[in-house]
C-alpha positions as CSV (number, residue, x, y, z in Angstrom):
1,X,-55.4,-136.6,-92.0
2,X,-57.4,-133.9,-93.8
3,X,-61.0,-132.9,-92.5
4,X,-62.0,-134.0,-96.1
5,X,-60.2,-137.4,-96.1
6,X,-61.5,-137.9,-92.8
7,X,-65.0,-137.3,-93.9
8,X,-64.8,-139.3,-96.8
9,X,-63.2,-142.2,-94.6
10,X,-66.6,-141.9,-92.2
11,X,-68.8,-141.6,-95.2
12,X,-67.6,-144.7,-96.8
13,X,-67.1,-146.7,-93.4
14,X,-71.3,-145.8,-92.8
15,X,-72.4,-146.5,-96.6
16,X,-72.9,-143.2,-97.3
17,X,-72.6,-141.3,-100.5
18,X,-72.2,-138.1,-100.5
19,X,-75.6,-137.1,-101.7
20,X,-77.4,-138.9,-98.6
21,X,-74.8,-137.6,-96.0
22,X,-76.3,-134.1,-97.5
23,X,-79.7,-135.2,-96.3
24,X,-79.2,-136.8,-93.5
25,X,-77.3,-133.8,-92.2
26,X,-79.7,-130.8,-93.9
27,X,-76.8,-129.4,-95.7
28,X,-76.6,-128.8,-99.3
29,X,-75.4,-131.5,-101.7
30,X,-72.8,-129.0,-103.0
31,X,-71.8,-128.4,-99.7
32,X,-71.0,-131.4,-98.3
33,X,-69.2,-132.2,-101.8
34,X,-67.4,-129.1,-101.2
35,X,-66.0,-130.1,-97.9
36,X,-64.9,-133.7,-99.2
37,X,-63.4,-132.7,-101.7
38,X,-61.2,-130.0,-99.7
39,X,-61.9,-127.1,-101.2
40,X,-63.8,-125.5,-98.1
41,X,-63.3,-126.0,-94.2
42,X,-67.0,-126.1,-93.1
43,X,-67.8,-123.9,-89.7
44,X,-68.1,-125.5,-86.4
45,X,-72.0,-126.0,-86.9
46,X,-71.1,-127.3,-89.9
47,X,-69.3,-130.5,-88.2
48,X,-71.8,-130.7,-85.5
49,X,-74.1,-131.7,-88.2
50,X,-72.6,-133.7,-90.1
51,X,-71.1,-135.6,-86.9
52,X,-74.5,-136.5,-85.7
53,X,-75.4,-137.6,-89.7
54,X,-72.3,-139.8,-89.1
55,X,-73.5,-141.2,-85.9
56,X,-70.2,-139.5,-84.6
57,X,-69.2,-137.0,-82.0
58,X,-67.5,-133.4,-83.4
59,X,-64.2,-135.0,-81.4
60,X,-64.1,-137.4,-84.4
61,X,-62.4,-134.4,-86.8
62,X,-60.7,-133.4,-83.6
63,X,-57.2,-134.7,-85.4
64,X,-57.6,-132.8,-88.8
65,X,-54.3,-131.4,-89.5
66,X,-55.8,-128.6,-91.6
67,X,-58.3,-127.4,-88.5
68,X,-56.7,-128.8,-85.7
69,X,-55.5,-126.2,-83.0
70,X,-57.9,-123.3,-84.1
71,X,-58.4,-121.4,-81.7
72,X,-61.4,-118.5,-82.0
73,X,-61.1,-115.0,-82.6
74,X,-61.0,-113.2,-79.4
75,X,-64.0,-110.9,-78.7
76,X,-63.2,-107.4,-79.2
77,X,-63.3,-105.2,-75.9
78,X,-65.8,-102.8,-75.7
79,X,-64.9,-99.1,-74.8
80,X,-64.9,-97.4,-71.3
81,X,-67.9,-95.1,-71.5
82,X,-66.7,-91.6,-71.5
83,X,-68.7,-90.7,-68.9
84,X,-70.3,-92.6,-66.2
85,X,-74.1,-94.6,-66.8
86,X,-77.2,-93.9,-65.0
87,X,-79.6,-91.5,-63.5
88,X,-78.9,-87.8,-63.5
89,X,-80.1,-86.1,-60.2
């Protein structure tokens, strides 16, 4: 199942249309239209609010084939100093 098919299946199992899923959650109506219709993955804070508009937890889209298993960008190392910090005598 699709993030978008499982947000619609949520959506319709609450009596939700898309429009009040949008305020309920404080996203944009043509976001949240955007994501059902599968033409955008929403970010992770995305999901958390429209999880807690849904009365769900974010584990609920856990099973979306089309974000399932992302994993995040690892952070990128910062460089050794080329010489050492701190107070000069």
């Amino acid at each position: 199942m699709t993030f978008a098919e499982r947000l619609r299946q949520l959506r319709d199992e609450r009596g939700l249309s898309e429009a009040r899923l949008a305020v309920a959650s404080g996203l944009p109506y043509g976001t949240v239209h955007t994501y059902a219709m599968g033409r955008r993955l929403p970010s992770f804070a995305s999901v958390v609010k429209l999880s807690r508009a849904l009365g769900v937890s974010t584990e609920a889209f856990a099973d979306c084939s089309d974000i399932a298993g992302e994993e995040p960008e690892p952070a990128p190392s910062a460089p050794a100093p080329s010489r050492p910090v701190g107070k000069r005598k």
